[in-house]
Steps between C-alpha positions, in 0.01 A plus 500: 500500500633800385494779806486842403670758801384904508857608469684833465770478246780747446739512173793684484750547163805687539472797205765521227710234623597343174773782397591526817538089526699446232779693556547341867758190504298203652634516843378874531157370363456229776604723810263784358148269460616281788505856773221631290276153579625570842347870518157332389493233710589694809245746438218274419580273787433859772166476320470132536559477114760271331571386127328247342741475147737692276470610165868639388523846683118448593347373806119374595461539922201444658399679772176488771337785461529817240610732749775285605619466171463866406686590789805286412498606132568814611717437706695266259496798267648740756804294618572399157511887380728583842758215417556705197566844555577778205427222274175730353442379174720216470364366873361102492106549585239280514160470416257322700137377414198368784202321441289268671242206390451110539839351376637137496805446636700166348849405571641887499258594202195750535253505256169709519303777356687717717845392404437590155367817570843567735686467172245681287575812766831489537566547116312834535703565866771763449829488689501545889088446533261326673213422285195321617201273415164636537435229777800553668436901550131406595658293768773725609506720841519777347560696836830327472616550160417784265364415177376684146328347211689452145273436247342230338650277255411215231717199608536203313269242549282685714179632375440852660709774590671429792590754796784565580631682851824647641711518831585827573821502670599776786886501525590605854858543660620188643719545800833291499608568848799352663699332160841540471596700180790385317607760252750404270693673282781567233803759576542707215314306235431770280876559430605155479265450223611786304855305512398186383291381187143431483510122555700526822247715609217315434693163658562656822149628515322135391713385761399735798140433414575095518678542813245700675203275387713197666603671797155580572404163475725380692476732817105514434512901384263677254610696276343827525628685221814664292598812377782396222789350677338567872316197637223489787445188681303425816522233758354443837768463715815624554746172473352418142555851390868487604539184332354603186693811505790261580444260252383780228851730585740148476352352192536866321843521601526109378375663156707800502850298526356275223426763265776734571291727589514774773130580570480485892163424624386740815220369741304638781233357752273674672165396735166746463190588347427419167204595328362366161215637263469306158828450365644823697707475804605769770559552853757564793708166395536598161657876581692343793680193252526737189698777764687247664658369152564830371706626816708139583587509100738823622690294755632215212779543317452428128378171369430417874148357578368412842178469681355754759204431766359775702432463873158391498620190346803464694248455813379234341761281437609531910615155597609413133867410340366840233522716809857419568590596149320823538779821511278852535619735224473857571276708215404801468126383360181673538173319395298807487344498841612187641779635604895377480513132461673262738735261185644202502740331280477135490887400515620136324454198678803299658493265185539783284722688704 
């Protein structure tokens, strides 16, 4: 006997992946869907949601109720566009589809009137939306999420216009309090690439990206953002931000040698507010990190590069082997009006010594 189950569906479809795809080697292409299923199963699961198949960059989640589901689309859509700051037009969105109706469910496979109409929607669904069935907005709390009709639209093989609704999304500030801000940066990049040809440039760049992406996944960062050769990374406590900063400074120094390359690498940590509004960051720990770099650059001598920590995050790593290695520096910095910052210079471990 065949059983039939009221269920709300949701379809998502990364948008103009294919270009994009193709010019990613196959490694880069696995570790991009594979965090990507991640960010949709984590979300649906806070909305007791989870994924039912794949289709390539697509995925079909089911969820128990609309609201639930349009609450985690959004959400979905929100840390996806903050994992990619000053990306704007070239930034990886998503668009996401929810309907509801009496679907089968076989051995991973849904199949229904309303699964049909999920794919008849989202071929109409423009990048970074949240379209939705007729059903599905009639069942929606709409005290909870905002909504506005679209229009109504033939669809293949069904026989009226169909309605067709919209999630209106409010973007708010999101408060990242208490992450440790890794800024890292290169000394004098702008005149060692007017030395050197193009390709050099564009090696030593490829490879900062690289090593940044795998430092962050190896100290469990996030990469906030980066300004040409400046890199922001955040991490919630303070002995994986030394490490990364650790591991980031000795594997560009590692790079430098084997390239014959002086291009010292500069890096500063800071604990304090962060605060985060679409794909824009700001705040205290920002200022703080970006001062902090610019005034411990004077006390290097050329083609030096080190790594700097202010005193918040020196309190934090009481008790640890990082604290011994901890010399304070003395600079003249100002962060506007925080004040003269206490800075520390993180000196080589015995090994290296």
């Amino acid at each position: 006997m065949t059983i039939l189950r009221t269920t709300v569906i949701m379809k998502t479809d990364i948008s103009g992946s294919t270009m994009r795809f193709r010019a990613l080697p196959e490694s880069d292409l696995h570790a991009l869907l594979s965090e990507h299923r991640k960010l949709l199963t984590d979300h649906a699961a806070a909305h007791g949601g989870y994924i039912v198949k794949s289709e390539g960059d697509g995925f079909w989640l089911v969820f128990p109720s609309v609201t639930g589901a349009a609450l985690a689309a959004m959400t979905m859509q929100e840390e996806l566009r903050l994992a990619q700051p000053n990306r704007f037009g070239d930034r990886l969105t998503i668009r996401i589809v929810i309907a509801v109706g009496d679907v089968l469910q076989e051995e991973g496979a849904l199949v229904g009137d309303a699964v049909v109409l999920s794919a008849r929607i989202e071929a109409i669904t423009p990048p970074d939306e949240i379209y939705l069935s007729t059903a599905a907005w009639l069942a929606l709390n709409r005290a909870e999420v905002r909504t506005a009709p679209v229009d109504t639209f033939t669809l293949k093989g069904f026989p009226e216009p169909v309605a067709v609704y919209r999630v209106e999304q409010t973007h708010r500030t999101r408060v990242i309090a208490d992450q440790y801000t890794l800024f890292a940066d290169l000394r004098a990049f702008t005149t060692f690439a007017e030395t050197v040809n193009m390709t050099v440039v564009e090696k030593v760049l490829d490879t900062l990206s690289e090593l940044i992406a795998l430092i962050s996944r190896e100290c469990g960062g996030t990469v906030r953002f980066n300004v040409g050769d400046a890199h922001c990374v955040t991490f919630e406590d303070a002995g994986s931000a030394l490490s990364a900063a650790e591991g980031l400074h000795e594997r560009w120094s590692a790079f430098q040698r084997r390239e014959r390359i002086v291009c010292p690498m500069i890096l500063a940590v800071h604990r304090g507010m962060l605060y985060a509004f679409r794909s824009y960051f700001y705040g205290q720990a920002l200022v703080v990190a970006a001062r902090v770099l610019s005034a411990a650059a004077d006390l290097l001598s050329p083609g030096e590069g080190s790594i700097f920590v202010t005193e918040e995050v020196r309190r934090d790593l009481a008790g640890t082997l990082w604290e011994k290695r901890l010399q304070p520096v003395d600079t003249p910095t100002e962060a506007l009006r925080f004040g003269k910052i206490a800075t520390y210079r993180l000196a080589k471990s015995d090994s290296d010594a």
